[in-house]
NURO-914727 format. One record per residue: x, y, z of N, C-alpha, C, O, CB in turn; residue number from 0; residue in one letter. Coordinates in Angstrom, 2 decimals, padded with zeros to 5 digits, always signed. Glycine has a CB too. Example, Ala and Ser with C-alpha at 12.3 -4.5 7.8 and 13.67 -1.06 7.14 Angstrom:
BEGIN
{{+013.19,-005.69,+007.80},{+012.30,-004.50,+007.80},{+013.20,-003.30,+007.80},{+014.24,-003.32,+008.46},{+011.31,-004.47,+009.05},0,"A"}
{{+012.85,-002.25,+007.08},{+013.67,-001.06,+007.14},{+012.90,+000.03,+007.87},{+013.41,+001.14,+008.04},{+014.08,-000.60,+005.72},1,"S"}
end
This chain:
BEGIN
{{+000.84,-001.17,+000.00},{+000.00,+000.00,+000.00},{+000.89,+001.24,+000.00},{+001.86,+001.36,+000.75},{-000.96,-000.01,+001.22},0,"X"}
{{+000.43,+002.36,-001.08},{+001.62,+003.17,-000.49},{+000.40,+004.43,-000.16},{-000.76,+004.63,-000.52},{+003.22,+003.59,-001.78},1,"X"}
{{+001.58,+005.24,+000.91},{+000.90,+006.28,+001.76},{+001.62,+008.04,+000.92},{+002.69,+008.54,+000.57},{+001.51,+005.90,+003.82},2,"X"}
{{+000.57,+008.27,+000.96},{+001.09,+010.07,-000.01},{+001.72,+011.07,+000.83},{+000.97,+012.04,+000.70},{-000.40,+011.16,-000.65},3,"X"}
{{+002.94,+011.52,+001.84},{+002.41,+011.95,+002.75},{+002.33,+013.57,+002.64},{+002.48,+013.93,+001.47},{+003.05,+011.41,+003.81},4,"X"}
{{+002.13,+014.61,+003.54},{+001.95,+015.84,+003.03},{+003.23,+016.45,+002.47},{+003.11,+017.68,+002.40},{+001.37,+016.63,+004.02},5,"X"}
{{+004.16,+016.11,+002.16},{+004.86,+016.95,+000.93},{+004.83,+016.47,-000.31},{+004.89,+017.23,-001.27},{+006.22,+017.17,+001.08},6,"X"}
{{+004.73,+015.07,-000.46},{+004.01,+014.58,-001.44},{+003.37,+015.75,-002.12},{+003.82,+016.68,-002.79},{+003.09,+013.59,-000.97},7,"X"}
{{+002.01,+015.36,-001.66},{+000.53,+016.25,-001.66},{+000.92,+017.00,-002.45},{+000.72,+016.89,-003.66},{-000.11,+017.03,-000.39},8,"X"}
{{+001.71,+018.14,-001.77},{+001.92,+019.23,-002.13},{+002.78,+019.65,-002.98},{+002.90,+020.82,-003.34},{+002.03,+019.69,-001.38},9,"X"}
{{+003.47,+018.64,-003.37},{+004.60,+018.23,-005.02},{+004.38,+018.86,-006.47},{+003.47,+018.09,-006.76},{+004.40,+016.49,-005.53},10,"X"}
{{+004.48,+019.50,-007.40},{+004.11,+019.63,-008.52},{+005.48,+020.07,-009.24},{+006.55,+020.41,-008.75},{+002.93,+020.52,-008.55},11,"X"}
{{+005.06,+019.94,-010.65},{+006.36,+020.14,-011.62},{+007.53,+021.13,-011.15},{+007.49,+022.31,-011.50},{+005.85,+020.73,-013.03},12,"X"}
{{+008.58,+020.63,-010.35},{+009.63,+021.95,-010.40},{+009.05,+022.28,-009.12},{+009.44,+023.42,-008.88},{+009.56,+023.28,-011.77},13,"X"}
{{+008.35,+021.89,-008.22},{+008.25,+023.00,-006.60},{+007.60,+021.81,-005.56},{+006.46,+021.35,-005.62},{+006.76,+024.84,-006.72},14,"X"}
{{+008.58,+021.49,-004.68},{+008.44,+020.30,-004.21},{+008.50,+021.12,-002.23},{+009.51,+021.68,-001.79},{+009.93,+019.00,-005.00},15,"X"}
{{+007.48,+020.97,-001.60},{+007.41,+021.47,-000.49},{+007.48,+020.97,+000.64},{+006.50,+020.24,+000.84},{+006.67,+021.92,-000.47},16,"X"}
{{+008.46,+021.01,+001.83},{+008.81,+020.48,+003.12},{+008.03,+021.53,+004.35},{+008.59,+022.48,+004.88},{+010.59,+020.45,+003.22},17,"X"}
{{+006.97,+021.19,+004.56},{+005.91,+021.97,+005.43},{+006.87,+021.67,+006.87},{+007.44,+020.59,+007.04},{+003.98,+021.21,+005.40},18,"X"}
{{+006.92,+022.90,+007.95},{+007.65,+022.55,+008.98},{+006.35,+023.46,+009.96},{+005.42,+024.24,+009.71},{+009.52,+023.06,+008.92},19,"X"}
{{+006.86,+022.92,+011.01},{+005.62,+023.41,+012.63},{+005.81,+025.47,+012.23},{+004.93,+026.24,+011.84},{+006.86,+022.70,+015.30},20,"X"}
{{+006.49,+025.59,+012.38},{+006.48,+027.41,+011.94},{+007.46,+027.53,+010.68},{+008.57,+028.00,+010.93},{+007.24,+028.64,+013.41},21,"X"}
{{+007.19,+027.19,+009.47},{+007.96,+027.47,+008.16},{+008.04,+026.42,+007.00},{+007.40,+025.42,+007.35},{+009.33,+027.74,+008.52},22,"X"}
{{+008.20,+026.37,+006.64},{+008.50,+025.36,+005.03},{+009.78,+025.19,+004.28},{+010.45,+026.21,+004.17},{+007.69,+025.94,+003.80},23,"X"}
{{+010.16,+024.30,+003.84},{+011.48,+024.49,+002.81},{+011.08,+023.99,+001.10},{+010.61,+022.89,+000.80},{+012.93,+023.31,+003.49},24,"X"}
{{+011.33,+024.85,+000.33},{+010.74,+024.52,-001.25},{+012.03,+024.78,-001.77},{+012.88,+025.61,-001.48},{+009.36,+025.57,-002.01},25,"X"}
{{+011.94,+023.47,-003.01},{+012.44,+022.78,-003.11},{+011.92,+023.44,-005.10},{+010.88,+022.99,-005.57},{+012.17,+021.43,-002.08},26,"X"}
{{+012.53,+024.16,-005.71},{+011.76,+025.06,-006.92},{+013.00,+025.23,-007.90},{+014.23,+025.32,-007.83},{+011.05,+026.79,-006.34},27,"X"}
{{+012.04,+025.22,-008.79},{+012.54,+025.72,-010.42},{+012.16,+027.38,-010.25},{+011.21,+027.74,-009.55},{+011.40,+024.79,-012.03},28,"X"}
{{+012.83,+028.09,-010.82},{+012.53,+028.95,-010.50},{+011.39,+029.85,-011.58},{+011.30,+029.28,-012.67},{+013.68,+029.34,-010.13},29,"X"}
{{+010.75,+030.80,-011.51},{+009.76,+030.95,-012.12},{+008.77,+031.98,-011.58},{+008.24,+031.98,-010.47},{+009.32,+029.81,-012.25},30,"X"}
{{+008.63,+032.81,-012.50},{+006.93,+033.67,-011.28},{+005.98,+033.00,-011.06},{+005.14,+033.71,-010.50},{+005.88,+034.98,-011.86},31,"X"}
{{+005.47,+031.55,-011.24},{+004.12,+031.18,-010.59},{+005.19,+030.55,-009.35},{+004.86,+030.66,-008.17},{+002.81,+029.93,-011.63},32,"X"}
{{+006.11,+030.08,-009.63},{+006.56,+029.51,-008.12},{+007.09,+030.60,-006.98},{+007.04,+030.51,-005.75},{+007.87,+028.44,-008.35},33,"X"}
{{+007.58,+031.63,-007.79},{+007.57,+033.31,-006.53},{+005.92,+032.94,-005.64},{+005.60,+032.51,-004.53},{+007.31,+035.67,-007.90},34,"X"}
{{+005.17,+033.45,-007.02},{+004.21,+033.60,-006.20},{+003.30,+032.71,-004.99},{+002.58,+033.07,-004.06},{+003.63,+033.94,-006.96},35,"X"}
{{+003.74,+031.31,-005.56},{+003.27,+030.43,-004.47},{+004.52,+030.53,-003.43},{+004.34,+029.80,-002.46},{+002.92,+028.80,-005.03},36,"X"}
{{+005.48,+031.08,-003.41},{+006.81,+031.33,-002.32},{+006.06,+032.31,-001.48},{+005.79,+032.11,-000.30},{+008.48,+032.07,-003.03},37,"X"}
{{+005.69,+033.60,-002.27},{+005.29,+034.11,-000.76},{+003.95,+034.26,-000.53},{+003.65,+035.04,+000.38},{+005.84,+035.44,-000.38},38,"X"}
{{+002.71,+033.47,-001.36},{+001.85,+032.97,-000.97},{+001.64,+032.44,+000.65},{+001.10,+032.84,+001.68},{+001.84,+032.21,-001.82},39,"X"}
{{+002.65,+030.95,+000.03},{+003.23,+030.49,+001.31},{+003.66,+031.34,+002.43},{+003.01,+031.29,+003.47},{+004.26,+029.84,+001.03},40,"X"}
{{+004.67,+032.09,+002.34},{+004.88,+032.45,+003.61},{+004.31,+033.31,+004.20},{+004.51,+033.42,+005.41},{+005.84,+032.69,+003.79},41,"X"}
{{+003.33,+034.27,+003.48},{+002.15,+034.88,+003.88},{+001.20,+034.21,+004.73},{+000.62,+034.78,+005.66},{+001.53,+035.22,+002.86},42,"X"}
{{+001.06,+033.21,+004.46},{+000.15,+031.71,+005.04},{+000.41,+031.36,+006.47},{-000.34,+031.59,+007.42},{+000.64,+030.20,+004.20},43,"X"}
{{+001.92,+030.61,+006.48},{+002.88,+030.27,+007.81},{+003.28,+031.31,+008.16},{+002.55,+031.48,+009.14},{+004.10,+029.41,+007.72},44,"X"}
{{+003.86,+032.12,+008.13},{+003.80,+033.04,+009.05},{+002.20,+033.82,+009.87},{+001.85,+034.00,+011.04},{+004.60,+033.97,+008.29},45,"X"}
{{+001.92,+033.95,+009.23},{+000.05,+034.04,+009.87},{+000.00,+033.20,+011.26},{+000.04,+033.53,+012.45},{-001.37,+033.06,+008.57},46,"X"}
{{-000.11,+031.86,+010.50},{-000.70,+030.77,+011.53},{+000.70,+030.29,+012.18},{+000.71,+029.20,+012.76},{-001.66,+029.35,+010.70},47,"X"}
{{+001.72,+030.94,+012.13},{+002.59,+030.89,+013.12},{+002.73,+032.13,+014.48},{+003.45,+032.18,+015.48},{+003.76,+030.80,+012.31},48,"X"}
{{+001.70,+033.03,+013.93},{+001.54,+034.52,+014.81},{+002.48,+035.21,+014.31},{+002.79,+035.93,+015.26},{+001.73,+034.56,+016.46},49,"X"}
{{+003.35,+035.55,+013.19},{+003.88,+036.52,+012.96},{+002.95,+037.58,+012.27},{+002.04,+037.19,+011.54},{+004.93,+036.15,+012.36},50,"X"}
{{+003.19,+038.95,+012.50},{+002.59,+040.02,+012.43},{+002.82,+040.46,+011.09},{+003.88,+040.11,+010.57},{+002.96,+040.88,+013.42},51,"X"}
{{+001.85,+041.29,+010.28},{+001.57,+041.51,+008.81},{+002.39,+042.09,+008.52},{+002.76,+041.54,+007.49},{+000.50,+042.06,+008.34},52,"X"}
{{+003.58,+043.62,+008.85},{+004.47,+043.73,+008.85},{+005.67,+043.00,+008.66},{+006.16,+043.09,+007.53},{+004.35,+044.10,+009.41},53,"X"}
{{+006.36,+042.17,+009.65},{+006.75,+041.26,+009.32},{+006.88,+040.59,+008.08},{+007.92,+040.49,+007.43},{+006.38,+040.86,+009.87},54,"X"}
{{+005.53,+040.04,+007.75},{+005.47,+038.95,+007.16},{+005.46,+039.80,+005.58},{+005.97,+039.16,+004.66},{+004.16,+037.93,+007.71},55,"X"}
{{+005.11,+040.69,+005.36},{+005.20,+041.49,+004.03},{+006.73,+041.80,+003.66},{+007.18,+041.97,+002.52},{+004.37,+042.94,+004.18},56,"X"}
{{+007.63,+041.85,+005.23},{+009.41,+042.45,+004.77},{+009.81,+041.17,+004.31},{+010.50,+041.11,+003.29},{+010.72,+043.11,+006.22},57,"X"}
{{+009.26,+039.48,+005.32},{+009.75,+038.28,+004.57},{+009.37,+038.32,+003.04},{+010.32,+038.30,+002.26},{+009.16,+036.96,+005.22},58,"X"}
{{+008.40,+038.36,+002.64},{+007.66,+038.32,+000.89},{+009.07,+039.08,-000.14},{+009.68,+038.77,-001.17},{+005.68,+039.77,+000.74},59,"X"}
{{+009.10,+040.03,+000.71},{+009.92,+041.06,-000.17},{+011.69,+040.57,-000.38},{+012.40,+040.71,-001.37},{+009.80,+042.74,+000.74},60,"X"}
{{+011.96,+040.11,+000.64},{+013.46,+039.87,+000.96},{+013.29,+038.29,+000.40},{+014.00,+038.29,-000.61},{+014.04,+040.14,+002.85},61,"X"}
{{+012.81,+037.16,+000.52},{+012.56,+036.52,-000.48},{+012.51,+036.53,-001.94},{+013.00,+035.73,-002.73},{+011.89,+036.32,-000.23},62,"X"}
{{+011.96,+037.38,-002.11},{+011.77,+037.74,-003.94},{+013.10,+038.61,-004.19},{+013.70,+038.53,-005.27},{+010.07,+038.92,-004.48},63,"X"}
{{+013.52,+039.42,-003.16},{+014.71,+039.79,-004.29},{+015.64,+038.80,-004.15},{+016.36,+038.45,-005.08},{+015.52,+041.25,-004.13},64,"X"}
{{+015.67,+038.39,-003.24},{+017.01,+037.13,-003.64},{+016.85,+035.98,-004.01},{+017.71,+035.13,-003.83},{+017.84,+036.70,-002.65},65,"X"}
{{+015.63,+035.72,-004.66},{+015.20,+034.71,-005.66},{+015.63,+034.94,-006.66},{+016.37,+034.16,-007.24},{+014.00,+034.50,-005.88},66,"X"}
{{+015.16,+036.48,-007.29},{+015.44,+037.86,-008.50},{+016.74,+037.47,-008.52},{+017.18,+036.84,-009.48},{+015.20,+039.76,-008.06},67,"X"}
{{+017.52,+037.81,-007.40},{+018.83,+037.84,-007.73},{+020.02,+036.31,-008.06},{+021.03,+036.28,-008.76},{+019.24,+038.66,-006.56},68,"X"}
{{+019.55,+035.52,-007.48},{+019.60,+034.15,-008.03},{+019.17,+033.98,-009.85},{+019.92,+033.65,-010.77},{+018.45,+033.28,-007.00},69,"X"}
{{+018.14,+034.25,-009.89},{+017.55,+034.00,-011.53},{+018.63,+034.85,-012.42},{+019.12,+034.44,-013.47},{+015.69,+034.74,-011.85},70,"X"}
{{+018.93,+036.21,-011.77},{+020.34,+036.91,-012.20},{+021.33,+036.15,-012.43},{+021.71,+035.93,-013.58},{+020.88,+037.78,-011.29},71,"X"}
{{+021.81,+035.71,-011.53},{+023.53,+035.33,-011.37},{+023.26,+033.92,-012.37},{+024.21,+033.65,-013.11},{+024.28,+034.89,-009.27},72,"X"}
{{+022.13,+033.07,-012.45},{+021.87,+031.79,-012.70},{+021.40,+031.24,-013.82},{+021.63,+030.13,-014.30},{+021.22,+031.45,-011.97},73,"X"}
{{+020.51,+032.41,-014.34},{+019.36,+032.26,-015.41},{+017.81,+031.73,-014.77},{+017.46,+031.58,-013.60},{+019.94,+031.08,-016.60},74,"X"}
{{+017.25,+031.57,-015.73},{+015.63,+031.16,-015.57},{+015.57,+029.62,-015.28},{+016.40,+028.78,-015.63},{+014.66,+031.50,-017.09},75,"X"}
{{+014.79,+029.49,-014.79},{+014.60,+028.20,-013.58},{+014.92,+027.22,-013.55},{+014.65,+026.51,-012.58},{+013.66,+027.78,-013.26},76,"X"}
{{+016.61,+028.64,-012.26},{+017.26,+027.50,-012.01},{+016.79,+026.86,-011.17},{+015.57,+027.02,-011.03},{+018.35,+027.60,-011.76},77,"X"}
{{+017.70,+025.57,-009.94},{+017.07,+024.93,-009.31},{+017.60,+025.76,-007.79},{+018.81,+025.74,-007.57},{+017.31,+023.36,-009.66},78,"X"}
{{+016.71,+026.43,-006.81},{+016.47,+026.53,-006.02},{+016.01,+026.39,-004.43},{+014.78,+026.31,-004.38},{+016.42,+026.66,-006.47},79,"X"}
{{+016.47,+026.34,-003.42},{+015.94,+025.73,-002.10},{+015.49,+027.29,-001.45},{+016.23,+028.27,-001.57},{+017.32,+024.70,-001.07},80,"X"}
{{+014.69,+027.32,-001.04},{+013.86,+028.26,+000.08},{+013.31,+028.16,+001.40},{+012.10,+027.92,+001.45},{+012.90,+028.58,-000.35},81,"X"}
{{+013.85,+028.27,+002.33},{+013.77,+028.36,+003.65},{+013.11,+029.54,+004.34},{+013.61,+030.67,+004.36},{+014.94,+028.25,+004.05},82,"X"}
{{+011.67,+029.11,+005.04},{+011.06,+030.66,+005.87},{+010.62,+029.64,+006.95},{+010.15,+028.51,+006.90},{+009.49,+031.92,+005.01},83,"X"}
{{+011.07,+030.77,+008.28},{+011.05,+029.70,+009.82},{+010.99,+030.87,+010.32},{+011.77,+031.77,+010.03},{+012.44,+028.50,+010.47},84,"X"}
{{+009.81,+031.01,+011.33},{+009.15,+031.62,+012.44},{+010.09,+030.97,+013.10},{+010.07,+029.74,+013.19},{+007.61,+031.47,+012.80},85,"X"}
{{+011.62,+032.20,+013.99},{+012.16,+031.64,+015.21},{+011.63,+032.87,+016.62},{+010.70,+033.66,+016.74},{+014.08,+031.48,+014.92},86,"X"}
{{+012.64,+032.52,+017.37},{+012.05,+033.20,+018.35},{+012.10,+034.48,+018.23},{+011.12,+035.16,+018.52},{+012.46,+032.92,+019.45},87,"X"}
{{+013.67,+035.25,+017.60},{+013.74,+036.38,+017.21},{+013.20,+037.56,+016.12},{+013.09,+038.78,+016.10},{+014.52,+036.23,+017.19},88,"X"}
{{+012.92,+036.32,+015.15},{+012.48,+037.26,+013.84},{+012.60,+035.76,+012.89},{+012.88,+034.62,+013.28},{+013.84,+038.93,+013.29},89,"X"}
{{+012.24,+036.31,+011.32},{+011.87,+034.83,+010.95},{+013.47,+035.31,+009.61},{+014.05,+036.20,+008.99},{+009.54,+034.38,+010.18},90,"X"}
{{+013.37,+033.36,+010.06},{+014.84,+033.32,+008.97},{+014.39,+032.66,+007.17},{+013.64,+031.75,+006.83},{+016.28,+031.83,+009.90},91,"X"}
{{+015.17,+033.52,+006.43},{+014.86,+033.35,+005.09},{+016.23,+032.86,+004.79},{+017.27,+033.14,+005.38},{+014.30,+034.65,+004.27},92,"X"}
{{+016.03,+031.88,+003.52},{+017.31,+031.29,+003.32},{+017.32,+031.17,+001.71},{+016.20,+030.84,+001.31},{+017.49,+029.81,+004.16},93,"X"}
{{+018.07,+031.32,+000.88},{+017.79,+031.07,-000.55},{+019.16,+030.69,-001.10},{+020.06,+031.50,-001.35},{+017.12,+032.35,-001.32},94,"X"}
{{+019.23,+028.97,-001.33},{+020.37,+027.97,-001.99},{+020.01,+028.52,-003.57},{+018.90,+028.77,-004.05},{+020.07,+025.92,-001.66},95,"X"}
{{+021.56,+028.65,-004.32},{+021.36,+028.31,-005.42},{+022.64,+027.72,-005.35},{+023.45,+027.70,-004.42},{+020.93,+029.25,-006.41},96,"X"}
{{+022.73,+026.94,-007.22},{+023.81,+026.01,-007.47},{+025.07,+026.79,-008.05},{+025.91,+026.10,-008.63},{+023.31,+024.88,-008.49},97,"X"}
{{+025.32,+028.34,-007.93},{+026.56,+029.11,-008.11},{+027.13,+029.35,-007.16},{+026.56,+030.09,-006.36},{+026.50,+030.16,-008.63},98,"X"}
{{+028.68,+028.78,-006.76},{+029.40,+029.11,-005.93},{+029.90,+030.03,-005.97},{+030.09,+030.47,-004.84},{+030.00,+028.55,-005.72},99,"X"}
{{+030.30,+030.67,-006.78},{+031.27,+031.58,-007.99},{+030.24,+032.88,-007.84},{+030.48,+033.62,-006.89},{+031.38,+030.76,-010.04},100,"X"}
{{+029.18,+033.20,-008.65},{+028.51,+034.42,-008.68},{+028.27,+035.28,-007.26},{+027.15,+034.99,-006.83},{+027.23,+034.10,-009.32},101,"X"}
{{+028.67,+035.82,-006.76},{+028.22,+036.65,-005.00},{+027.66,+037.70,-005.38},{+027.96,+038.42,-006.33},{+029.53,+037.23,-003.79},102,"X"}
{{+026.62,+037.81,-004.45},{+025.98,+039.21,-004.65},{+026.30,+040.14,-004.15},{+026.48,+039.98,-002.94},{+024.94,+039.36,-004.42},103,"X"}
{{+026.55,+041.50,-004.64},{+027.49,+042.44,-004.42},{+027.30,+043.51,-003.01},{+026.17,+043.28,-002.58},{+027.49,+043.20,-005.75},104,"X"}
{{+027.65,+044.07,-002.56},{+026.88,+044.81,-001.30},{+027.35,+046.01,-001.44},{+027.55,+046.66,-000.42},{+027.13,+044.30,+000.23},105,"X"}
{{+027.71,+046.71,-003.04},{+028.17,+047.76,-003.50},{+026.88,+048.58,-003.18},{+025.76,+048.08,-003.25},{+028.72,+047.64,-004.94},106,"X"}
{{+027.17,+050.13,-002.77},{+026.03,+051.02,-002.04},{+025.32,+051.38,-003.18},{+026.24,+051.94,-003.76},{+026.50,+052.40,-001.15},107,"X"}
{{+024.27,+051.48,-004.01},{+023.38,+052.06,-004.38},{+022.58,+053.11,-003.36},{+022.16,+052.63,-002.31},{+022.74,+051.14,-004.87},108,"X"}
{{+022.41,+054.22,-003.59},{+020.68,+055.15,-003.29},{+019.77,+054.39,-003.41},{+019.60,+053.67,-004.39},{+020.12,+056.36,-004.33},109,"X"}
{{+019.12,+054.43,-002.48},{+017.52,+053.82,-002.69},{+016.80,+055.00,-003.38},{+015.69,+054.81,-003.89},{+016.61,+053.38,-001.09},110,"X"}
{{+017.22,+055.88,-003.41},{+016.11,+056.88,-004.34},{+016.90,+057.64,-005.05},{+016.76,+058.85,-005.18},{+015.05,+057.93,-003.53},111,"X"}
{{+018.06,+056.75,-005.71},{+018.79,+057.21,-006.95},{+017.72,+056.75,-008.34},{+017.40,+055.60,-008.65},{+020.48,+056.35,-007.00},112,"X"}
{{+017.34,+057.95,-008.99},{+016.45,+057.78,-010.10},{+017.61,+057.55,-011.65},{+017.24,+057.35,-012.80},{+015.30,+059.36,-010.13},113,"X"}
{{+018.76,+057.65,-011.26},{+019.55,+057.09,-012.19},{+019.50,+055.31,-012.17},{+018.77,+054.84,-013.05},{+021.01,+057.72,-011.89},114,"X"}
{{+019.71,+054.99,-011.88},{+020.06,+053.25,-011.26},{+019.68,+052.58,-012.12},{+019.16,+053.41,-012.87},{+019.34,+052.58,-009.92},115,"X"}
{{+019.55,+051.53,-012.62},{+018.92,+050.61,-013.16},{+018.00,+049.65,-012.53},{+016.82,+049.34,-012.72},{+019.70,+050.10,-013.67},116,"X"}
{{+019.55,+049.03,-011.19},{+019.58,+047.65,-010.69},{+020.42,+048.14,-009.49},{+021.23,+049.06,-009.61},{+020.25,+046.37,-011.73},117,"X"}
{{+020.20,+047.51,-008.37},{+020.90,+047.71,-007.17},{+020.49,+048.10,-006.50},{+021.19,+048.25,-005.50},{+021.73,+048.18,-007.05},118,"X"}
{{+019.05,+048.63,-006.41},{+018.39,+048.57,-004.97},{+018.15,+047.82,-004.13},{+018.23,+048.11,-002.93},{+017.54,+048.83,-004.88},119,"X"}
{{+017.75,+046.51,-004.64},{+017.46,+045.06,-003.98},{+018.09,+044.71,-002.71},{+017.42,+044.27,-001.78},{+017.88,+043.97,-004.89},120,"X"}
{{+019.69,+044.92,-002.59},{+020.35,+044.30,-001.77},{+019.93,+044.91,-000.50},{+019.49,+044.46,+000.56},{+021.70,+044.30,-002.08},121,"X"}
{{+020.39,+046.74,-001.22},{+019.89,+047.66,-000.13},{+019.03,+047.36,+000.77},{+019.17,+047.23,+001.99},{+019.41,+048.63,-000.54},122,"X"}
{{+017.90,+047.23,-000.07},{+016.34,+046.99,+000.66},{+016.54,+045.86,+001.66},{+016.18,+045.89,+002.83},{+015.00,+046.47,-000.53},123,"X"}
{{+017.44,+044.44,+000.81},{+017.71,+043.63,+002.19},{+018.70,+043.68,+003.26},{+018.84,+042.87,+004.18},{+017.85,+042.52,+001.93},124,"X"}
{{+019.37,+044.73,+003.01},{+020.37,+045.62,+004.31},{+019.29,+045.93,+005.63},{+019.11,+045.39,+006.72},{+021.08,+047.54,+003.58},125,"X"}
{{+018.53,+047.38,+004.76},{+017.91,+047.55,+005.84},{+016.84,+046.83,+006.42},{+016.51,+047.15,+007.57},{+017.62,+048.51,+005.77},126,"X"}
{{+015.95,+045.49,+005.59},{+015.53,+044.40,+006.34},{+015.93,+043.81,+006.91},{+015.48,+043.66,+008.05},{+015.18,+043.80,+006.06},127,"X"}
{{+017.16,+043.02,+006.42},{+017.74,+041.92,+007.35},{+019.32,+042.25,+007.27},{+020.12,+042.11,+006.34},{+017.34,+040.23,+006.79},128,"X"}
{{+019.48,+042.69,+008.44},{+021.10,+043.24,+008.79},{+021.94,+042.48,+009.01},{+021.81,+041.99,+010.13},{+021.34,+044.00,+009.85},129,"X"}
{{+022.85,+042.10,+008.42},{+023.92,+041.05,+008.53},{+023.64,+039.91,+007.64},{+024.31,+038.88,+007.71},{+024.07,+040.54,+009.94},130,"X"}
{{+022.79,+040.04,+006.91},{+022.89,+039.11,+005.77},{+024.14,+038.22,+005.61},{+025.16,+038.77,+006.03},{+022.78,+039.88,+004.59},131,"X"}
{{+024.28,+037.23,+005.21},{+025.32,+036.96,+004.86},{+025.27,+035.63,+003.74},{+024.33,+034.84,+003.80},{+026.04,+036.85,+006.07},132,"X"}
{{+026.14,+035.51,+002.94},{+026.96,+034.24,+001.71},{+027.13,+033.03,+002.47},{+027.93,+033.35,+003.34},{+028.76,+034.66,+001.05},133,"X"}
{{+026.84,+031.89,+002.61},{+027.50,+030.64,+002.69},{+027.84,+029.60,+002.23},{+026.97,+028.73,+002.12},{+027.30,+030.31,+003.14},134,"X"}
{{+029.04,+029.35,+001.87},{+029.49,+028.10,+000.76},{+029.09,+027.01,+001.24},{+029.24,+026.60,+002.40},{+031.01,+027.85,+000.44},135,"X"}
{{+028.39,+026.33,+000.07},{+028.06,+025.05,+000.69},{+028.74,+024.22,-000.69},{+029.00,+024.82,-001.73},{+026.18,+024.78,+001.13},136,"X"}
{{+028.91,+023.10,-000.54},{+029.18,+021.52,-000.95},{+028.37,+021.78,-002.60},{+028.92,+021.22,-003.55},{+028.19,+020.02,+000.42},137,"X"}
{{+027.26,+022.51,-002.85},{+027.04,+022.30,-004.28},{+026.37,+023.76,-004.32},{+025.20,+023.83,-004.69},{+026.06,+020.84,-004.81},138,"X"}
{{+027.04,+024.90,-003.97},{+026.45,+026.12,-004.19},{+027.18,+027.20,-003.32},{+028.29,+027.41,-002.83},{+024.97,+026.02,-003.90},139,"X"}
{{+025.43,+027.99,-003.46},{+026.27,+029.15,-002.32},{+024.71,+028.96,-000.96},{+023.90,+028.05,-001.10},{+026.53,+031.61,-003.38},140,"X"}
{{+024.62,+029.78,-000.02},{+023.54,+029.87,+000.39},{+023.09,+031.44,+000.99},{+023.90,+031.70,+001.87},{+023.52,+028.81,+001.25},141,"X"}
{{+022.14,+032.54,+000.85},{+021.96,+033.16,+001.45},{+021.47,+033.24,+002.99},{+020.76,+032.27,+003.26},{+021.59,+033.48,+000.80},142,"X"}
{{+021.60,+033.88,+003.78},{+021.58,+033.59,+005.11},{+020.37,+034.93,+005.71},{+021.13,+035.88,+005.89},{+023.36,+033.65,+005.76},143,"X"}
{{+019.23,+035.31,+005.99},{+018.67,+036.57,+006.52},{+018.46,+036.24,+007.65},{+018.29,+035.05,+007.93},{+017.54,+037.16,+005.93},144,"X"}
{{+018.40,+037.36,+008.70},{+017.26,+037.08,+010.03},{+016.51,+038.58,+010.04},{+017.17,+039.62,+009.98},{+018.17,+036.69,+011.91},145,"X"}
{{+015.10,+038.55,+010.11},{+014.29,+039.83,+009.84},{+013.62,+039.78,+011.26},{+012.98,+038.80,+011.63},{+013.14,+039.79,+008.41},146,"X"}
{{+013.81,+040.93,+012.06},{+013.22,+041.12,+013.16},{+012.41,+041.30,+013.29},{+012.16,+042.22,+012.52},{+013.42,+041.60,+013.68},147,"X"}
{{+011.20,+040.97,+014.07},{+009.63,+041.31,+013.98},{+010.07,+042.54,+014.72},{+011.01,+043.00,+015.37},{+008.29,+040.18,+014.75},148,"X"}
{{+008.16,+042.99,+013.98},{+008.71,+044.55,+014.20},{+008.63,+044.88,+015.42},{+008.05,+044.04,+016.11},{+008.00,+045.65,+013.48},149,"X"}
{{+009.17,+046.24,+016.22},{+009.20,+046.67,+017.53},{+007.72,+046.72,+017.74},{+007.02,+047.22,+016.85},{+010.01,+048.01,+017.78},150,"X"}
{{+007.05,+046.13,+019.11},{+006.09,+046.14,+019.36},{+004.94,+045.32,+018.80},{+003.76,+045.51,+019.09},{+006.05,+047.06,+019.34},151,"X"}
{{+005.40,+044.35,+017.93},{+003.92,+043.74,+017.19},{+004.90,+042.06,+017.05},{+004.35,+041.13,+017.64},{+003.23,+044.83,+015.06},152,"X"}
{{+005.82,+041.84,+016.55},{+006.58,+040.56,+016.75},{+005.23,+039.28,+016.65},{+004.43,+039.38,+015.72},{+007.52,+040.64,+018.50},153,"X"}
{{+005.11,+038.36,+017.48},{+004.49,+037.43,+017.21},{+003.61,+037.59,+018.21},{+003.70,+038.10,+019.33},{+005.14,+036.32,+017.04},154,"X"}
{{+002.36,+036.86,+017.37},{+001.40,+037.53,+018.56},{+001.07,+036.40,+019.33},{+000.35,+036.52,+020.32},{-000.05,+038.31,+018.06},155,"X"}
end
């Protein structure tokens, strides 16, 4: 007899999902219907984990650009891991790709330089998640965030 179990379930072409007690890990091709079920999702778990709408709108955002910026360094859908976990401090975002080699730059752009092209993104995840950081792994690189719930609203 075989048993389906819930990541199964929740399996489809290219986006394969590891449901956790406060967060998920996906497992994606990369792509805008799979963004959008990314922070679908974490719009979702974070909710029913008590993180606060604030919050959970800076995870959506800091997710997508360093998905963005992955599809950059990588091309179009590549293969991807995504990590969002309600911890005690603030919730951690994580985004594997398979370039060891490409780093994303932490060269200063203006956020309201109307010259720019490209290079706000990182910014934006500076002042979300401070201390960001690169980690080499065994078949890639990995991004590292921790986003603080906000002063006064955190988890409810």
């Amino acid at each position: 007899m075989f048993v389906v179990t819930q990541a199964q379930a929740a399996a489809s072409a290219g986006f394969y999902l590891r449901a956790r007690p406060t967060g998920f890990a996906v497992h994606m091709n990369a792509s805008a219907a799979h963004l959008r079920r990314v922070r679908e999702l974490a719009d979702k778990t974070l909710c029913e984990a008590g993180v606060d709408t604030g919050t959970s709108a800076n995870v959506q955002l800091v997710a997508s650009e360093l998905i963005g910026n992955s599809v950059r360094a990588c091309g179009d859908h590549v293969p991807l891991v995504v990590e969002v976990d309600a911890e005690e401090d603030g919730v951690s975002v994580k985004v594997h790709d398979p370039e060891p080699e490409l780093l994303p730059s932490r060269r200063p752009v203006a956020l309201d330089d109307g010259e720019a092209e490209s290079g706000r993104g990182l910014g934006l995840v500076d002042i979300l998640a401070p201390g960001w950081q690169v980690l080499p792994t065994p078949v890639g690189k990995q991004i590292v965030c921790s986003l603080p719930y906000d002063e006064g609203d955190g988890r409810a």
